[in-house]
N, C-alpha and C positions, 0 to 999 in steps of 0.2 A: 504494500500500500504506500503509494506515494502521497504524504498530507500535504497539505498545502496550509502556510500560517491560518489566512484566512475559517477553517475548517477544524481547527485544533482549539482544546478546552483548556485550561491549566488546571493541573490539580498537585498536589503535594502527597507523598505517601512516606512511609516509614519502612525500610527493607533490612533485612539483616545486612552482615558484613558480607556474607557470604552470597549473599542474592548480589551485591553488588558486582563484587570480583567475577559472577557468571555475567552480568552483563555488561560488563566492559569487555570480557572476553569475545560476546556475541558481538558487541559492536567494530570492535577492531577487526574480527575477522569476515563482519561482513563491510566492511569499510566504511560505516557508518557512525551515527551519535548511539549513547545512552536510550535515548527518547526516543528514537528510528527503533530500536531493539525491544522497545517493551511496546513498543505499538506490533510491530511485526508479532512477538508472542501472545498479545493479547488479539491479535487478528484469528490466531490460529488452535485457540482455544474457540470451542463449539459449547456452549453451554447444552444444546439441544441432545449432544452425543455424551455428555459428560456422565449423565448415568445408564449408560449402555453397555451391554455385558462383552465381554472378550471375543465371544463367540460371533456378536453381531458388530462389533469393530471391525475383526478379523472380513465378516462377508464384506463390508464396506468397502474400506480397502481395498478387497479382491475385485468389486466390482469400478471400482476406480480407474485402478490398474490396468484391466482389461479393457476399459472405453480411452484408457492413453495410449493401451498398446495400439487398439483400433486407429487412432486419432494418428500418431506418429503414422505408422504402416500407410494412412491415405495418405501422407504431408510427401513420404517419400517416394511413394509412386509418382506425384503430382510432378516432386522435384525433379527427380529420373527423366520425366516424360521430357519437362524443359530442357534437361541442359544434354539429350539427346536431340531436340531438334535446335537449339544451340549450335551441337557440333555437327548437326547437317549443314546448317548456315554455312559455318565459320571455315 
């Protein structure tokens, strides 16, 4: 999620020591701020799935997975097709 000031709330929280040190580490490695890093964690927490059982996480996932593997497989047919009449042009 890319925020925009405009769209952003401020709010002040209280973290351990230890909550900190994980997100400075999230942020440095994803080359961002503090604040970038607990939005991106708070984006990716689902409350709706939060008390869902292992067994229906697990199908989740499964069914995810299987609509990216779909999803990639058409992106590179598509690609394929292109940079074969590319090299018919070229």
């Amino acid at each position: 999620m890319q925020a925009t000031r405009a769209n952003l709330v401020r709010k002040q929280v209280m973290l351990s020591v230890d909550n900190v040190h994980k997100l400075e580490r999230m942020a440095v490695a994803r080359g961002s701020s503090v604040a970038e890093a607990i939005r991106v964690a708070v984006d990716a927490y689902n409350p709706d799935t939060a008390d869902m059982e292992e067994t229906e996480l697990i199908e989740l996932v499964s069914v995810r997975l299987k609509e990216t593997i779909a999803d990639t497989a058409r992106t590179r047919k598509r690609l394929n097709k292109t940079l074969n009449r590319l090299e018919a042009k070229g």
